[in-house]
C-alpha positions as CSV (number, residue, x, y, z in Angstrom):
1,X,-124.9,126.9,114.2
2,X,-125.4,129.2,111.2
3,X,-123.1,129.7,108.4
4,X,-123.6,133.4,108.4
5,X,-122.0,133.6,111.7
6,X,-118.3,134.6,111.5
7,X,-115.9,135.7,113.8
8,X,-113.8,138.8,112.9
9,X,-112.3,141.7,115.2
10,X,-114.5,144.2,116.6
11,X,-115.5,147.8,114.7
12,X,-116.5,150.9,116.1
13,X,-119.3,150.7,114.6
14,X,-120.2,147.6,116.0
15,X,-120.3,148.8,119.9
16,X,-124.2,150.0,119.7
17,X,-125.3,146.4,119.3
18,X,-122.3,145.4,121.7
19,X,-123.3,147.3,124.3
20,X,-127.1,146.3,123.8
21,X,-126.2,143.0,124.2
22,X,-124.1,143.9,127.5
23,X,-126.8,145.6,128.6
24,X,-128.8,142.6,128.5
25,X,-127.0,140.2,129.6
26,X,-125.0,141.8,132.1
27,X,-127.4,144.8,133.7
28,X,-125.9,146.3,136.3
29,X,-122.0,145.2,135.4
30,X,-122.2,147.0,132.1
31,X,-119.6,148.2,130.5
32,X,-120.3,152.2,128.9
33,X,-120.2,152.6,125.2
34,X,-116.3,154.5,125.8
35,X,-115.3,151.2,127.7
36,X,-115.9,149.3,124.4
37,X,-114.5,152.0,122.2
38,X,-111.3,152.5,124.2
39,X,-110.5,148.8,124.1
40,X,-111.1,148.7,120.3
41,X,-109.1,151.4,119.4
42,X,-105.9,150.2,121.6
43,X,-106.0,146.5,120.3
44,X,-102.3,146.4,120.4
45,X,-103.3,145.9,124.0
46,X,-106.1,144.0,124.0
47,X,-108.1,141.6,121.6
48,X,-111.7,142.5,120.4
49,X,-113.6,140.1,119.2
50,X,-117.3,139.9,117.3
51,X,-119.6,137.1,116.3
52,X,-121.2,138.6,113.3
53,X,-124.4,137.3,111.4
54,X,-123.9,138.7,107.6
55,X,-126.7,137.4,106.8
56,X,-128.8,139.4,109.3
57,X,-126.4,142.0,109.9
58,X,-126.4,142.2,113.6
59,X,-123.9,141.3,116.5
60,X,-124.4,137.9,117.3
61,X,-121.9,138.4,120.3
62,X,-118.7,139.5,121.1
63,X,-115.8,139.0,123.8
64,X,-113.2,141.0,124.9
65,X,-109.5,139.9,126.2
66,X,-106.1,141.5,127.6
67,X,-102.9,139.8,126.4
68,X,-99.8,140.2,128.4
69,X,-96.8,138.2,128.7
70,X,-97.8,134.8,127.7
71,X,-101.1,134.7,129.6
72,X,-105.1,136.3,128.3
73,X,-107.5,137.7,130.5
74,X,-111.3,137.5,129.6
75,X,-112.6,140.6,131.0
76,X,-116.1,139.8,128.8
77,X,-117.9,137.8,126.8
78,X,-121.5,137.6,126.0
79,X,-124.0,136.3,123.3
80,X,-127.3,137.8,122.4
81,X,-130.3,135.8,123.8
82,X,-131.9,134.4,119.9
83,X,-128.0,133.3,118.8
84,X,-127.6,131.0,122.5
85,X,-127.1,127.4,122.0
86,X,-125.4,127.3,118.6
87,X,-122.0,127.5,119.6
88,X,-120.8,130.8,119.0
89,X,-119.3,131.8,122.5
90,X,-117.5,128.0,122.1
91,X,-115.9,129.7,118.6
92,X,-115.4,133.3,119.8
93,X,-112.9,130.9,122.5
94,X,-111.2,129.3,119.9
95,X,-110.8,132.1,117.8
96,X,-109.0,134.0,120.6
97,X,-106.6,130.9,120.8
98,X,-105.8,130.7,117.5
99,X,-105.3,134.7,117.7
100,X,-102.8,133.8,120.7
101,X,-100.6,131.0,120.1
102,X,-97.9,131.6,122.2
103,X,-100.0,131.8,125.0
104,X,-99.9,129.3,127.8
105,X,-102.3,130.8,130.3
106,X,-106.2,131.6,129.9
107,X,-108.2,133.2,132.4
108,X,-112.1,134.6,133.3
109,X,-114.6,135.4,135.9
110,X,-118.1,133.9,135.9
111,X,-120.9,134.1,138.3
112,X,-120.9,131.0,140.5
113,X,-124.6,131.2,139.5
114,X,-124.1,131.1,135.9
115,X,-124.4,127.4,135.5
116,X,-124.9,127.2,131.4
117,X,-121.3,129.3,130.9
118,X,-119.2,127.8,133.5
119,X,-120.5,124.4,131.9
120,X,-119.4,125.8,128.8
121,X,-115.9,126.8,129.8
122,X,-115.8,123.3,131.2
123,X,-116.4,122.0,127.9
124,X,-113.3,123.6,125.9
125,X,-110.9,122.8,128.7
126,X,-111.2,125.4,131.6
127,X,-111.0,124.5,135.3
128,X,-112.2,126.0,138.4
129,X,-108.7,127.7,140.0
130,X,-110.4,129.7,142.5
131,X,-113.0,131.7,144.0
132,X,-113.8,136.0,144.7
133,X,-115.5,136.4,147.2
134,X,-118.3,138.7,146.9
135,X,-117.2,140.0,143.8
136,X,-120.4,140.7,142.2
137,X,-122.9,143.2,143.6
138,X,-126.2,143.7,141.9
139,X,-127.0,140.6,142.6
140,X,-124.8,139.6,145.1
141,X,-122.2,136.6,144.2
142,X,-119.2,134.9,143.7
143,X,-116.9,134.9,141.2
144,X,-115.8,132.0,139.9
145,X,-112.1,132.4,138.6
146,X,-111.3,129.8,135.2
147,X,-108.3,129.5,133.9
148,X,-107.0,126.8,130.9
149,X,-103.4,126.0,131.0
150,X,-102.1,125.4,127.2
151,X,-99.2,122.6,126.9
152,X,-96.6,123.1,124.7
């Protein structure tokens, strides 16, 4: 993992290289540029967060959350291909905890597929709670639903 990494909330002028990196690793499930921005500029509502590398000065990743009422949505997170397999997604998760304390409830979507980040979401304490159906179109897939349950 490299030093230069660190996790901070998300800038407007940080959505080009998000939305590359959506773009990459999500195709046809993209977000638009105004999805990013929107979400950014009402983080009262939701929780924007970036893996930056100040050393290179680039995106390393990013993931985005909804907070309400004691439970967090991930509606996306996503790490660029060269910055994979040096723990950044595991810190943009634990970064969103510490950001949430009083939360007891944590939940995402992944592609039944997507073997590496369901392993992933294993490995920091999420469980499989359920399955959509079809959920995915372009490829066709299940969704597999995540949540983490926090003790108090």
């Amino acid at each position: 993992m490299s030093d230069s990494v660190i996790i901070r909330h998300c800038a407007e002028a940080d959505v080009e290289q998000i939305s590359e990196i959506d773009a990459d690793c999500f195709t046809s499930e993209a977000w638009q540029s105004e999805d990013f921005i929107y979400r950014i500029r009402e983080q009262s509502r939701f929780i924007c967060l970036t893996a930056f590398d100040s050393r290179l000065n680039e995106v390393a990743g990013f993931l985005f959350a909804a907070s309400v009422a004691g439970e967090v949505y991930i509606d996306s997170i996503a790490v660029k291909k060269s910055f994979r397999r040096k723990g950044i997604a595991g810190r943009l998760l634990r970064f969103l905890e510490d950001l949430t304390p009083s939360a007891e409830f944590y939940s995402l979507e992944v592609r039944s597929k997507n073997s590496p980040a369901a392993a992933l979401y294993s490995s920091v304490g999420y469980s499989v709670s359920g399955v959509r159906k079809g959920y995915y179109s372009s490829p066709p897939d299940d969704a597999v639903i995540m949540t983490k349950i926090k003790r108090r």
